[in-house]
VOMISE-167156 format. One record per atom (N, C-alpha, C, O): x, y, z. Coordinates in steps of 0.2 Angstrom, whole numbers, plus 5000, padded with zeros to 4 digits. Last residue first. Example, Ala and Ser with C-alpha at 12.3 -4.5 7.8 and 13.67 -1.06 7.14 Angstrom:
residues 2
506449895035
506849955036
506450005039
506750065040
506649725039
506249785039
506649845039
507149835042
This chain:
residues 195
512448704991
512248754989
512048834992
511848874988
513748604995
513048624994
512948704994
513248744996
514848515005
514748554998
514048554998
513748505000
515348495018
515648465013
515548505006
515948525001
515348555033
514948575026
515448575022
515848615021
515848605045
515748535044
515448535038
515048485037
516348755044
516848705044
516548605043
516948555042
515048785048
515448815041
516048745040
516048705036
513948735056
514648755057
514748755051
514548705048
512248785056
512648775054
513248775054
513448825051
511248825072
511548835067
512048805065
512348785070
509548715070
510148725073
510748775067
510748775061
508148635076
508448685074
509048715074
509148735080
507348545081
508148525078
508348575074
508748565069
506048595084
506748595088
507248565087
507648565091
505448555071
505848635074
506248645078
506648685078
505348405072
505848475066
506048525067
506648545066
504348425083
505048395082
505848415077
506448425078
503348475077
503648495082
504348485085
504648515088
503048375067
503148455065
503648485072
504148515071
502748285075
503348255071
503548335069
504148355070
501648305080
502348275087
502748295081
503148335083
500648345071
500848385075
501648375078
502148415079
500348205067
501048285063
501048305067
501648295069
499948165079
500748115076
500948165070
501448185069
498848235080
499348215084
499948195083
500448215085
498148185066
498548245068
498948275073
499348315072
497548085062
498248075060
498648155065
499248165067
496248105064
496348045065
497248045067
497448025072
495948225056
495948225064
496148145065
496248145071
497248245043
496648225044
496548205051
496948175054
498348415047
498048295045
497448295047
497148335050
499548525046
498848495044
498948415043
499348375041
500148655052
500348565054
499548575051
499148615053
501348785050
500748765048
500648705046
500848675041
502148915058
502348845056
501348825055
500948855059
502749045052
502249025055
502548945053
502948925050
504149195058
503649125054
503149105057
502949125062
504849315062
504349285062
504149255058
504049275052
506549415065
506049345061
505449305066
505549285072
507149485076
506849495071
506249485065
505749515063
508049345079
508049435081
507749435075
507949405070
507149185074
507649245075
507649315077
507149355075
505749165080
506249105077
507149135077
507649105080
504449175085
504749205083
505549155084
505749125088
502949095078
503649095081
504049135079
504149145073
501149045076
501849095074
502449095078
502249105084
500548905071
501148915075
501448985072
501748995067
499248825068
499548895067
499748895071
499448875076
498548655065
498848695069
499248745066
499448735060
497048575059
497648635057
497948655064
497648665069
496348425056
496248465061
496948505057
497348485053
494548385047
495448395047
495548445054
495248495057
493648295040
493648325044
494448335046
494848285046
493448295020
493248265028
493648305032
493948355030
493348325009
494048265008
493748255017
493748195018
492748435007
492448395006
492748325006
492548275003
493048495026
493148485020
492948455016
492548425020
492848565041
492848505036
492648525030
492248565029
493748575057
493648595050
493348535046
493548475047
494648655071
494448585070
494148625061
494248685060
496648725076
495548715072
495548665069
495948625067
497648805086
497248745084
496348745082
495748755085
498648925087
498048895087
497948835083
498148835077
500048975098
499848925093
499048935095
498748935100
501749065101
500749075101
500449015096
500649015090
503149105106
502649075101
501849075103
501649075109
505049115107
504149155109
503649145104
503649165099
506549055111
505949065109
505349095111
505249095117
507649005118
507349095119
506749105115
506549165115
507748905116
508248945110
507949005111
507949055107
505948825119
506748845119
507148875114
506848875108
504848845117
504848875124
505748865124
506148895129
503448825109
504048815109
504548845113
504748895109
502148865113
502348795115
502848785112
502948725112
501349005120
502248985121
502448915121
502648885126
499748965122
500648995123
501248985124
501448975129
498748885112
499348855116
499848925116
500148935111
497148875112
497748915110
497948905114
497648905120
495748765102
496248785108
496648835106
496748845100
495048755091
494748705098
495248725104
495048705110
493948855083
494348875087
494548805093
494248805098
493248765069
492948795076
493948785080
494348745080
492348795054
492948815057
492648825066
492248855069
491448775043
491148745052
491948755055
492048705058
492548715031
491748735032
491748725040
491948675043
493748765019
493648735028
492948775029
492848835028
494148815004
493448765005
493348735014
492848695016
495148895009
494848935009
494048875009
493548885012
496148825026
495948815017
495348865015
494948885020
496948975033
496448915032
496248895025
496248925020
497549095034
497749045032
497648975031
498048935028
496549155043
496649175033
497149135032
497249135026
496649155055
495949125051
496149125044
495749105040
497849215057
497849115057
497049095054
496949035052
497349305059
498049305055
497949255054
497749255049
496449305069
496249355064
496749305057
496549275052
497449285082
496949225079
496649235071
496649195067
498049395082
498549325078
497849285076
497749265070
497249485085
497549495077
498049455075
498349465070
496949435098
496349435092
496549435084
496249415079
498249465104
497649385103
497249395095
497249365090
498449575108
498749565101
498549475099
498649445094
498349595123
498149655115
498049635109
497749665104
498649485127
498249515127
497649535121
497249525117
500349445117
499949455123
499249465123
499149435117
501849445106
501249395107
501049425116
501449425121
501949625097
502149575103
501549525105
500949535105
502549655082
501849635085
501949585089
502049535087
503949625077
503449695083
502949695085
502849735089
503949505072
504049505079
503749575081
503449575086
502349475063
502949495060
503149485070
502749475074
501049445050
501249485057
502249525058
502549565055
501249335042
501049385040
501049455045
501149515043
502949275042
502149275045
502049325041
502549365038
503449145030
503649205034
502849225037
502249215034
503348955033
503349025031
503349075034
503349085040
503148785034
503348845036
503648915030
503948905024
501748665033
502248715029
502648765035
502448765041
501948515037
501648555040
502248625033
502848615031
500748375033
501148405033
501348485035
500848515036
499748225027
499848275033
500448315029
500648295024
499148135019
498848205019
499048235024
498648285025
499248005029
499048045024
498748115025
498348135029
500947965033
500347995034
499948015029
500148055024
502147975027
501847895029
501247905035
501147865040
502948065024
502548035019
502147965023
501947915019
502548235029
502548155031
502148115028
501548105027
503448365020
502748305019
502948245022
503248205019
503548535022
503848475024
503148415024
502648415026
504048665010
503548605012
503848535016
504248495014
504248845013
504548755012
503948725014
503548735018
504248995007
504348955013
504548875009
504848855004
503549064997
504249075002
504349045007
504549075012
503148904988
502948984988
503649014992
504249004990
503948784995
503248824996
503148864995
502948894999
505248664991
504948724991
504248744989
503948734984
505148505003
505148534994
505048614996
504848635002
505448345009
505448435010
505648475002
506148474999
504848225017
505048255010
504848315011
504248335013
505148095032
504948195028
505048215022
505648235022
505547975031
504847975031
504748045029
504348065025
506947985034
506747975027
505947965026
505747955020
506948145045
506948085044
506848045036
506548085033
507848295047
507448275045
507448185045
508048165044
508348445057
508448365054
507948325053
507548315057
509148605049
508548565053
508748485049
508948465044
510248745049
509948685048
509248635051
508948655056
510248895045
510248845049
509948795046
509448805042
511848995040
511448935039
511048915044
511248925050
512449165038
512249115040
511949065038
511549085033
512449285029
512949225030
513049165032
513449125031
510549285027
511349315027
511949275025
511949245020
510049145030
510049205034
510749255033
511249265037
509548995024
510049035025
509549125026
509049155024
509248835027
508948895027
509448925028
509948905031
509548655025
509648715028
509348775025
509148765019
509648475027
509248535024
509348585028
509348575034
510848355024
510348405027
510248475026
510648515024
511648215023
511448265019
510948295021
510448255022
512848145029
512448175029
512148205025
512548245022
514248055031
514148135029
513548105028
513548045026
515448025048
514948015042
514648065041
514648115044
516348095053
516648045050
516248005045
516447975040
515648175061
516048115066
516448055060
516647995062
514948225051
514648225056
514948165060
514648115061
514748325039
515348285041
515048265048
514748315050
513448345025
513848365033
514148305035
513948255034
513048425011
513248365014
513748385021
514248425021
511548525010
512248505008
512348445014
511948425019
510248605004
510448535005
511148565006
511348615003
508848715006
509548705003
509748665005
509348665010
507048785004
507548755008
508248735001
508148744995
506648945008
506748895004
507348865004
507948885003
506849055017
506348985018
506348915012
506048855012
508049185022
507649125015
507449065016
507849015015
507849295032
508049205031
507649205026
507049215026
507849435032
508449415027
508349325028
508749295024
506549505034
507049455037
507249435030
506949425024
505349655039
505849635032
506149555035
505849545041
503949725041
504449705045
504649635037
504449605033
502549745036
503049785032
503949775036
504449805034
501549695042
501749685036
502349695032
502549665027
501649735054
501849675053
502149665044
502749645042
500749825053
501549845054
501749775054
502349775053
499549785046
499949815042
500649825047
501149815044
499149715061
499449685054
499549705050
499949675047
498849835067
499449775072
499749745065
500349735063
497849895061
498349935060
499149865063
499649855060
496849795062
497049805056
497849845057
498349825053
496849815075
496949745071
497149755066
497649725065
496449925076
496749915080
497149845078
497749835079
494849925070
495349985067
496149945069
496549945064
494449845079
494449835073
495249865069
495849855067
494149925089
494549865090
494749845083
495349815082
């Protein structure tokens, strides 16, 4: 089984996506008011997402940082997965997400405990997604993590990764879950300028 796990996550590895995780700004026409909103690009394409003035969204290694600032110490990063879309979410392939999502943990999380896995909790735009949820403690205290891999485009797999202190991590969790469903592609024609 081993052998099996290993082999699902080297194929994973080696699956390519053209979206760039590092977030871009411009200003959008939106009935006459302009906006300024964060987008990803895909080739030619843009997508955007909506953010509120409580979110600051910075660059993450190849991904982005979204930080709810009026939580402590919450935020959720998004990233290219380590897996990939050919590695189909089922049965077979449980153990080599959960595997994938244990190595994304802090490496100081002590008493790592598995508290659930949610399938498919984002469920629209044809979406396909797999989530676990771990309980953990720190020398900062006890925290809760959500791993979201989703498959987000033909092709593209991400992770979405919601951490807060157990106290606060329902309210990241909503709020991370919320960003993603405002996912959207960008009309060319409403984009005043940006990068």
């Amino acid at each position: 089984m081993k052998t099996a796990i290993a082999t699902l996550i080297a194929l994973g590895t080696f699956s390519a996506s053209a979206l760039d995780l590092a977030p871009n700004f411009a200003a959008i026409d939106s009935d006459g008011v302009v906006l300024i909103n964060p987008y990803f690009k895909d080739g030619s394409k843009k997508y955007g997402v909506l953010v509120n003035m409580d979110t600051e969204l910075t660059a993450y290694g190849d991904g982005a940082r979204f930080k709810f600032t009026k939580l402590d110490h919450a935020e959720m990063i998004l990233r290219h997965s380590p897996l990939g879309v050919n590695v189909k979410f089922g049965p077979d392939t449980v153990e080599a997400y959960e595997q994938a999502a244990r190595k994304l943990l802090p490496q100081l999380a002590e008493g790592v405990t598995l508290e659930k896995q949610v399938k498919n909790p984002l469920p629209m735009n044809a979406w396909e997604s797999h989530r676990f949820i771990f309980t953990y403690s720190t020398p900062a205290g006890v925290s809760r993590e959500s791993i979201t891999f989703l498959n987000i485009l033909p092709g593209t797999q991400v992770v979405m990764q919601v951490y807060a202190k157990d106290a606060q991590f329902e309210n990241a969790a909503a709020r991370a879950d919320d960003v993603i469903r405002r996912w959207y592609e960008l009309d060319e024609k409403s984009v005043l300028r940006g990068n």
